[in-house]
C-alpha positions, -999 to 999 in steps of 0.1 A, spaced: 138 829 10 122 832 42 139 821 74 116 791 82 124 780 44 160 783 53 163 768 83 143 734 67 169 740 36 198 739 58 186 711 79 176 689 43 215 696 31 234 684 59 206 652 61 213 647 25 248 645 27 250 622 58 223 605 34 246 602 6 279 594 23 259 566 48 240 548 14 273 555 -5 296 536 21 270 505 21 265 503 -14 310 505 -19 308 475 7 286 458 -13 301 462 -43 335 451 -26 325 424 -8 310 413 -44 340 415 -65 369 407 -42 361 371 -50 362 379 -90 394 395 -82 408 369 -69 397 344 -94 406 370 -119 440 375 -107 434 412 -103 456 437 -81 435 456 -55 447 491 -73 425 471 -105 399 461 -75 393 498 -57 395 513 -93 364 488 -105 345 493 -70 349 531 -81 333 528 -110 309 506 -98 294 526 -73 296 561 -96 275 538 -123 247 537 -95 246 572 -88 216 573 -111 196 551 -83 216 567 -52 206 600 -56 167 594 -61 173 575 -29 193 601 -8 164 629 -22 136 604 -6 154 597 30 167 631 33 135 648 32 116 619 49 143 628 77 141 665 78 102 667 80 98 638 102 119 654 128 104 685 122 67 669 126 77 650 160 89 676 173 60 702 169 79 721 147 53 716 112 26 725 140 37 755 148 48 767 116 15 766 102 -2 780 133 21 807 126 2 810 94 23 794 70 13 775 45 16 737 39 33 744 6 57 768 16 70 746 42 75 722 14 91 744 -8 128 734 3 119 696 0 108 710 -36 140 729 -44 164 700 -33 147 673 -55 147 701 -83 186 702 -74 196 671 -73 171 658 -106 189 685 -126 222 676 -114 212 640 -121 202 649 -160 239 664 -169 257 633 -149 236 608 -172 246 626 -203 287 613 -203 296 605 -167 275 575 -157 277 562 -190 316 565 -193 317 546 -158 301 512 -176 321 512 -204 355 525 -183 352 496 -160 347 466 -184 380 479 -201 401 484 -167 386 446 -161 401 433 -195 438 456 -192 444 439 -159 433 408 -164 454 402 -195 482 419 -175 482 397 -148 472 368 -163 501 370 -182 526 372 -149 511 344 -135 517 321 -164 551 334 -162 556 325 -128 577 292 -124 546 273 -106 514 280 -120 478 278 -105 451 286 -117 413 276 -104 377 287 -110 345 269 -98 351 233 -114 387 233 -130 416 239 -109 449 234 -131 488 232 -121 517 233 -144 551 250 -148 557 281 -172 576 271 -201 583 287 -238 582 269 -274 605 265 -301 588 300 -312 595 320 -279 553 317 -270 544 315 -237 531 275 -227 524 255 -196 545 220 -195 537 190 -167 499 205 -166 477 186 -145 444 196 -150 416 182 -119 379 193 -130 346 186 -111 313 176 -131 299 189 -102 301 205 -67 294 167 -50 316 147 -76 348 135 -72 372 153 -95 388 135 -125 423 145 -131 439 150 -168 476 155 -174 493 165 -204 528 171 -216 519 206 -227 494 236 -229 486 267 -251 469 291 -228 448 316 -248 434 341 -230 398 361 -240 393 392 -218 362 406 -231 347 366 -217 371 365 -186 380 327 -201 413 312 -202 413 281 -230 441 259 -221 446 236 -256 459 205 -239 485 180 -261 501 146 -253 476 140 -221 469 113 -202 432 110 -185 430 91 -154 466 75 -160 456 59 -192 463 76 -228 431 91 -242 440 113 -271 466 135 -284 447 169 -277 422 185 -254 412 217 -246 392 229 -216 384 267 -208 385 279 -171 359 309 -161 386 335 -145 352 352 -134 366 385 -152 350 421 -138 346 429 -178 312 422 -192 308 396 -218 307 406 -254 330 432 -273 343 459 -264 315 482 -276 295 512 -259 258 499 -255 227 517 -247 236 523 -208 272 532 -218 258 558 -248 257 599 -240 222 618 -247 231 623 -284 243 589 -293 205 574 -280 194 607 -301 208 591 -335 197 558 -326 162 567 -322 166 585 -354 184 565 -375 183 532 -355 202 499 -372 172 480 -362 137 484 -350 151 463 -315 184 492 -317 159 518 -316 135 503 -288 165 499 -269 174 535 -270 144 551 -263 141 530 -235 173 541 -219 167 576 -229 133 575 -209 150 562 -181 172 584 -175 147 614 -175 128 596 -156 153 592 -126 156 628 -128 127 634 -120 121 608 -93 146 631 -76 122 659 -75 89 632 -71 106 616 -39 117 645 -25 77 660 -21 66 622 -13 91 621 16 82 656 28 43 648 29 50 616 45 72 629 71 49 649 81 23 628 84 42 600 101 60 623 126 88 600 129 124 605 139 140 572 137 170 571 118 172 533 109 135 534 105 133 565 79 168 546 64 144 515 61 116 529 49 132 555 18 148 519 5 120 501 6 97 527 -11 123 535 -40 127 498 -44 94 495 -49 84 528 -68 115 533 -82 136 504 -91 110 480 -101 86 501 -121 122 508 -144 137 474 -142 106 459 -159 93 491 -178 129 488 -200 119 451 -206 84 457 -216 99 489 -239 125 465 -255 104 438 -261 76 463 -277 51 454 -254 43 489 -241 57 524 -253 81 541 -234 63 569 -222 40 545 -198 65 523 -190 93 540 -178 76 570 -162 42 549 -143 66 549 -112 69 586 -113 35 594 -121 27 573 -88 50 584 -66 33 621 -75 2 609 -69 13 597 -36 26 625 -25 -4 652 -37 -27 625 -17 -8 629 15 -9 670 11 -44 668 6 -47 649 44 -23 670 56 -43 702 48 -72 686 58 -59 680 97 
């Protein structure tokens, strides 16, 4: 490899990494700042918290790398073009694309390393995380109700009682005084009842309380209730099951094959497209950024930060957010749907070569 390629290799390496580490570091804030108030509603310890922010943020890989290919390369060449650097090189008399050409090998890179993570390591992450959200939430769940004051809230029941056992040795809650709001303006309206049979469901984050001998507003309604309080659990509703975006390369293989269903299959070959399909925009975002650096000549940081999200938002995430939609629903194959944001982004980017060469 020549030196010029080098030199634009090395630069595009340490970019991407500062790339990766900056959007990575946001994105785990995000993710924090969105589950610590599940966590507390759930009752979960912050080992159970940090473990699911993890998990979170490895599941997103599949976005965060496309995205670290597009501002990494829209960084290195934007530099390179305000600073006369691109200008010289190709008075020099090298050629557009072999300037390009490390832009090129990165995206190849990362799109490739992108295709073996989808296979069993993003996928494990989904299904990992919804059952570390269901072991500690039963866990802790049950040490609260053992505690010798109980609380426990969500967004319109908020309940208070003292741990207890039956004649059985099962775990209930005596003296419960349940206070719920119809809504967030209402005043609540208080239940109490002698006793309470918590049963808890994990996979739905609920906690059904069956109430018996209650009183309701101080007068005797009837001799059971039961209400359900949404613990806001970090597990994903339904059984514990591996769907499509928790499924490795083969398992959507045998779907497509043999699918349960005609909706099973569609399902599958939409993830399996995809996932291709973000490997790739690796490799398409990383000759889009190039071209446009070049042809911007910029070296703002937050700008070129600003700019790489908003173009992968909108060629990127979009085009597959509704492409796996229109794919499940039948509406348009898989082939169009999933890779028309690709097939754009490309476009985009031999359009800005061909100006380039032109100046």
């Amino acid at each position: 490899m020549p030196i010029i390629q080098r030199y634009l290799l090395r630069e595009l390496l340490v970019n991407a990494v500062v790339t990766f580490v900056v959007l990575g570091s946001l994105i785990a804030m995000l993710f924090f700042s969105m589950t610590a108030l599940k966590a507390r509603m759930s009752y979960l310890g912050v080992n159970e918290l940090l473990t699911i922010v993890w998990y979170l943020c490895a599941g997103r890989l599949d976005v965060l790398i496309p995205l670290t290919a597009m501002v990494a390369c829209l960084w290195t060449y934007g530099r390179a073009a305000a600073g006369r650097e691109i200008d010289a090189m190709r008075s020099s008399g090298i050629g557009l694309l072999s300037i390009l050409v490390p832009a090129l090998f990165l995206g190849a890179v990362l799109g490739a390393g992108l295709v073996w993570l989808q296979d069993s390591f993003i996928p494990d992450t989904h299904y990992a995380r919804r059952l570390v959200g269901r072991r500690a939430l039963s866990a802790n769940i049950d040490q609260l109700l053992g505690e010798s004051e109980v609380r426990i809230k969500d967004e319109r029941i908020s309940c208070t009682a003292r741990s207890g056992v039956d004649a059985e040795g099962h775990r209930i809650l005596v003296d419960v005084i349940v206070s719920e709001k119809k809504t967030p303006d209402s005043d609540p309206v208080f239940t109490m009842a002698r006793e309470a049979e918590p049963r808890l469901d994990p996979a739905r984050g609920e906690l059904t309380l069956h109430l018996k001998g209650l009183r309701h507003g101080g007068v005797l309604a009837s001799d059971e209730m039961t209400v359900t309080l949404n613990l806001g659990a970090l597990s994903e509703d339904g059984p514990p099951s591996r769907p499509a975006q928790a499924s490795s390369y083969e398992e959507l293989f045998t779907d497509i094959a043999r699918p349960r269903d005609r909706k099973s299959s569609l399902v599958a070959q939409a993830e399996l497209h995809r996932r291709f399909a973000l490997a790739a925009a690796a490799l398409a975002f990383s000759f889009f950024g190039a071209t446009l650096g070049i042809l911007r000549r910029t070296a703002n940081r937050a700008l070129t930060f600003t700019l790489g999200f908003l173009i992968v938002l909108i060629l990127g995430f979009l085009p597959t957010l509704a492409g796996k939609n229109l794919v499940a629903s039948g509406t348009l194959p898989a082939g169009l749907a999933l890779w028309s944001g690709d097939a754009v982004t490309a476009a985009l980017g031999f359009f800005l070569f061909a100006r380039i060469r032109r100046r």
